[in-house]
TINUVEX-251794 format. One record per residue (C-alpha): residue number from 1; x, y, z; residue in three letters. Coordinates in steps of 0.25 Angstrom, whole numbers. Example, Ala and Ser with C-alpha at 12.3 -4.5 7.8 and 13.67 -1.06 7.14 Angstrom:
<nodes>
NODE   nr      x      y      z  rest
NODE    1     49    -18     31   ALA
NODE    2     55     -4     29   SER
</nodes>
This chain:
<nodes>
NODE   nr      x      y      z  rest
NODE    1   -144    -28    -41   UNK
NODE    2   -156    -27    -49   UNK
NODE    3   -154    -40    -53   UNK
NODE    4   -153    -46    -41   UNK
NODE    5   -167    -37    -37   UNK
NODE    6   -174    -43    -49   UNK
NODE    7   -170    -58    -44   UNK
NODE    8   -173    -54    -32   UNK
NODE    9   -188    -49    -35   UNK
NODE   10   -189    -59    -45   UNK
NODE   11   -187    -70    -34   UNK
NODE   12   -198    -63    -26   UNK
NODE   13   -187    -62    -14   UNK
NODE   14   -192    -47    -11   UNK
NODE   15   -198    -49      1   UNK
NODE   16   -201    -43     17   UNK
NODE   17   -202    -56     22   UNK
NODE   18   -187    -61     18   UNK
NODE   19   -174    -54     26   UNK
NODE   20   -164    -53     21   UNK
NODE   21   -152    -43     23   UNK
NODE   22   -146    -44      9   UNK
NODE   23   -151    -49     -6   UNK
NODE   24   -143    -62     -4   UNK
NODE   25   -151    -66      8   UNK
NODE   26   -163    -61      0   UNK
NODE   27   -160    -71    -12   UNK
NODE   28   -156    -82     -1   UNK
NODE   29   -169    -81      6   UNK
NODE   30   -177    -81     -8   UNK
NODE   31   -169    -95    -10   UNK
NODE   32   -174    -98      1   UNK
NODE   33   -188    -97     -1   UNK
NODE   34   -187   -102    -14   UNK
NODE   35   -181   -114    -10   UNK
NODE   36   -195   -115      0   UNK
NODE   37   -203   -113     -9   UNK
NODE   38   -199   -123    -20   UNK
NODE   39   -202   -134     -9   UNK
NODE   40   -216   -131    -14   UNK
NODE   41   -216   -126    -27   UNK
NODE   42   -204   -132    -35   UNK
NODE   43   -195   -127    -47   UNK
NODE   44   -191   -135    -57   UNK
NODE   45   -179   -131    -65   UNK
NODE   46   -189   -129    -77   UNK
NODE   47   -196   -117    -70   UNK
NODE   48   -180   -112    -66   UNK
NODE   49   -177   -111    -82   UNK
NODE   50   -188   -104    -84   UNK
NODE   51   -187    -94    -72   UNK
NODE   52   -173    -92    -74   UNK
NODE   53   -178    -89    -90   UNK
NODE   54   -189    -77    -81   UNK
NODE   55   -201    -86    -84   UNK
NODE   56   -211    -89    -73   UNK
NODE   57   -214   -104    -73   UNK
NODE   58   -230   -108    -78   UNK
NODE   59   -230   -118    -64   UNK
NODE   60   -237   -115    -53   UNK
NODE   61   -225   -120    -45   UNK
NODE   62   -215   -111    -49   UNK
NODE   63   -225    -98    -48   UNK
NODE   64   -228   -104    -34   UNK
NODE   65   -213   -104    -31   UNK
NODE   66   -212    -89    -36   UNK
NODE   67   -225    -86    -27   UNK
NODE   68   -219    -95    -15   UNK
NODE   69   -206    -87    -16   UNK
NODE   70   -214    -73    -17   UNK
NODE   71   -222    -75     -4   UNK
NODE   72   -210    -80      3   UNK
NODE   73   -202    -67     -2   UNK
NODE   74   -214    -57      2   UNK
NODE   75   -214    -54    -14   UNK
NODE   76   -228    -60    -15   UNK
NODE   77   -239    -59     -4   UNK
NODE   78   -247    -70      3   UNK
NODE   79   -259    -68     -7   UNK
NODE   80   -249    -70    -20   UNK
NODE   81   -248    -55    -23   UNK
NODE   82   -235    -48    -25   UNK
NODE   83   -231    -40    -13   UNK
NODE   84   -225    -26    -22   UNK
NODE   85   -221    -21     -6   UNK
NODE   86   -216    -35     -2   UNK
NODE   87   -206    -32    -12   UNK
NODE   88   -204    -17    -11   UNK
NODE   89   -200    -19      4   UNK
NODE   90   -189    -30      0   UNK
NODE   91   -185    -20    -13   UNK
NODE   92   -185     -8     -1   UNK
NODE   93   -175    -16      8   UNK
NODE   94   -165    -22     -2   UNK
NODE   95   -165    -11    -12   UNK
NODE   96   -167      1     -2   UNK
NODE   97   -152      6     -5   UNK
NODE   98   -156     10    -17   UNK
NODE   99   -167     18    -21   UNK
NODE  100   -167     15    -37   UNK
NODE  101   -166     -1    -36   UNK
NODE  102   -178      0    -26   UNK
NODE  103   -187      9    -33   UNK
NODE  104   -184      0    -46   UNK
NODE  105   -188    -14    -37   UNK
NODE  106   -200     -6    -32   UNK
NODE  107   -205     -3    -48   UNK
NODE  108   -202    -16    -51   UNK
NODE  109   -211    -22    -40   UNK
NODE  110   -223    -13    -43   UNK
NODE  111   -220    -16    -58   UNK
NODE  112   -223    -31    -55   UNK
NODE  113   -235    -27    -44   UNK
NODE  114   -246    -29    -55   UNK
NODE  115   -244    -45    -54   UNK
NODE  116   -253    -44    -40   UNK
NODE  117   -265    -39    -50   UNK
NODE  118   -264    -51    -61   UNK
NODE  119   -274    -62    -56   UNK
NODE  120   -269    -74    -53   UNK
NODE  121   -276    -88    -50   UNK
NODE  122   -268    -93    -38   UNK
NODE  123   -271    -83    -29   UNK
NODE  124   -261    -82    -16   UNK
NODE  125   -253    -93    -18   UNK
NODE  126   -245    -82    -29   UNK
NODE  127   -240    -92    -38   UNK
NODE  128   -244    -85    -51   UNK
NODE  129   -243    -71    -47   UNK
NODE  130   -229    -75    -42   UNK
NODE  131   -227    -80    -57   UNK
NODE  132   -232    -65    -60   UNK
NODE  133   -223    -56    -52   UNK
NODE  134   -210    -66    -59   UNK
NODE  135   -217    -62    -72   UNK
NODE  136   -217    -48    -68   UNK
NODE  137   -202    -47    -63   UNK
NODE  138   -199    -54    -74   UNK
NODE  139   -205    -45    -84   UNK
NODE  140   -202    -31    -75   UNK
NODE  141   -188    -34    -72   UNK
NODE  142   -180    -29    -84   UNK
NODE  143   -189    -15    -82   UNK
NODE  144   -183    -12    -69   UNK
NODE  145   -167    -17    -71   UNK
NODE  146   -169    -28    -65   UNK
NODE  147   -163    -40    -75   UNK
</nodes>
């Protein structure tokens, strides 16, 4: 479970804004919005090596992706900041049957907060903070379980 939690995060699927009655739906409708968003901001198989290695591409178009994805997923607000209750509330409703796994999810998101104080130079549009909170699940991850 926790490794479905961590894709899941990692994805940015954690949202208020996506229903969903079970984790399948919820990684349908993240497929879903990444298949939107690569209408504006392709993938190249390149960048898949490399994210499937854990490695944050250094293009724009694939942090944008990332950022694209967050917004849809309520993961990232409209100003290009990660939303920490965004994803508490999804944590709360998927992992509400058990207390351990949601107090873990919660110290995970928190643990990655600090991303929305690193300056950043493109402002609302989240590309490079979104390139941040990969790097931070990335990095946090193996502290809570999660890999």
């Amino acid at each position: 479970m926790f490794n479905l939690f961590f894709c899941v995060f990692l994805c940015g699927v954690l949202s208020l804004k996506v229903q969903a009655s079970s984790l399948e739906d919820l990684k349908m409708k993240y497929v879903e919005m990444i298949i939107e968003c690569s209408s504006n901001y392709p993938i190249t198989a390149g960048d898949m090596v490399q994210l499937k290695r854990k490695i944050m591409p250094d293009n724009e178009s694939i942090q944008c992706l990332f950022a694209c994805v967050y917004k849809k997923a309520g993961m990232m607000d409209e100003q290009g900041f990660l939303s920490v209750e965004g994803v508490n509330e999804m944590t709360r409703k998927y992992l509400s049957d058990d207390p351990e796994k949601l107090r873990k999810s919660e110290e995970f998101t928190d643990a990655c907060k600090s991303v929305n104080d690193i300056p950043v130079n493109d402002g609302d549009k989240g590309c490079e903070r979104a390139a941040l909170i990969f790097k931070c699940t990335v990095e946090k991850s193996p502290d809570f379980d999660f890999v």
